[in-house]
C-alpha positions as CSV (number, residue, x, y, z in Angstrom):
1,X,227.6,42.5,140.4
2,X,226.5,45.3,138.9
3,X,224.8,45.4,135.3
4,X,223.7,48.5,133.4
5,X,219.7,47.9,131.9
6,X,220.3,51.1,130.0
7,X,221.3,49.7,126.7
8,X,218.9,47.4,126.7
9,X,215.7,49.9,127.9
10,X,216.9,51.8,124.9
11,X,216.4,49.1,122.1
12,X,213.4,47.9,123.4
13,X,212.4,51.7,122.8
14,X,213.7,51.3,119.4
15,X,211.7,48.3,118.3
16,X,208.5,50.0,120.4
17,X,209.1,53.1,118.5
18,X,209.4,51.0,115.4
19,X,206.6,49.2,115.7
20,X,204.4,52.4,116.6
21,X,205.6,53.5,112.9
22,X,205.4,50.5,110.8
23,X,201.5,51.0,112.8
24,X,201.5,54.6,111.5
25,X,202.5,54.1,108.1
26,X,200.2,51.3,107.4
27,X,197.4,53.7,108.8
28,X,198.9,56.2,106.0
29,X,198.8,53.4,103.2
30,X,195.1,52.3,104.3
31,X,193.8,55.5,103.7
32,X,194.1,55.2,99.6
33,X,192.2,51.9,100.0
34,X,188.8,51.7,98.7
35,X,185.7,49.7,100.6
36,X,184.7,48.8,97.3
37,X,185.7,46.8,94.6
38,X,186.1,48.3,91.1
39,X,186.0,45.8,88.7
40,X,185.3,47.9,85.3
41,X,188.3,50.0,85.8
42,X,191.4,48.1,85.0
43,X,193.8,50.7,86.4
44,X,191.6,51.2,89.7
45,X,191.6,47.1,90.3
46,X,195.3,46.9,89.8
47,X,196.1,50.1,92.2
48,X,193.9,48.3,94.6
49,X,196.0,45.2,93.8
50,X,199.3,46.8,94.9
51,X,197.6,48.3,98.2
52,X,196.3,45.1,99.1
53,X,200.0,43.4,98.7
54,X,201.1,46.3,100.5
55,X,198.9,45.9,103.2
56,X,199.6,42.5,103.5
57,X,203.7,43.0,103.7
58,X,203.3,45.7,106.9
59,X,201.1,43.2,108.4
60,X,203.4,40.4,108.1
61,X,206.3,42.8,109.6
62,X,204.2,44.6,111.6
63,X,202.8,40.8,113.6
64,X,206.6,39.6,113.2
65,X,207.8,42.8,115.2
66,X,205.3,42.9,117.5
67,X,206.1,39.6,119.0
68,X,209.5,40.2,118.9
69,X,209.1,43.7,120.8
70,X,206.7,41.4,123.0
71,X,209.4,38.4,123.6
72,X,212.2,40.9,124.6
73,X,210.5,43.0,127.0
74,X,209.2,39.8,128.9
75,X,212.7,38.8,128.7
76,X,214.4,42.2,129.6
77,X,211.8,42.3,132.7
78,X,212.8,38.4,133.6
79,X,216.9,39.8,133.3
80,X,216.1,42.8,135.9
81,X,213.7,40.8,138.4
82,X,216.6,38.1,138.4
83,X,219.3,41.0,139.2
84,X,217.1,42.6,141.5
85,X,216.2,39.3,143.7
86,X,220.6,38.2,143.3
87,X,221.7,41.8,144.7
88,X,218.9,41.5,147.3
89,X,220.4,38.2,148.8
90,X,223.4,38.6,148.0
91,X,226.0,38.8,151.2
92,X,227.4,42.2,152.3
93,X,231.0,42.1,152.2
């Protein structure tokens, strides 16, 4: 039995690589956000409003992908370590 890990090295690249950008463009996003509070500017609060909710989207995706990305590549390890010990032992024909 003979099974090709190809396909699946290449979509746990996809969500890596994905993950490195959602990583990236929250970096991007954070660097319009302010340390500080301003409360006498209307218009400054409510930019800082729509940063924060951004933030908090890309963290939510960001944490959900991440243990995705995590789960298959503990899985995808498991899959080749259990191919690798079956066409070890398995009898020569």
């Amino acid at each position: 039995m003979n099974i090709n890990f190809t396909p699946f090295a290449v979509l746990w690249i996809v969500f890596a690589v994905v993950v490195a950008g959602l990583a990236a463009y929250r970096w991007l996003v954070s660097e319009n956000e302010e340390d500080t509070l301003h409360l006498s500017n209307p218009r400054e609060e409510g930019r800082q409003v729509v940063i924060t909710h951004r933030l908090d989207v890309i963290d939510r995706w960001g944490k959900l992908l991440t243990i995705a990305a995590a789960v298959y590549s503990v899985l995808l390890a498991a899959a080749y370590v259990c191919h690798i010990w079956i066409t070890w032992n398995a009898p020569a024909l």
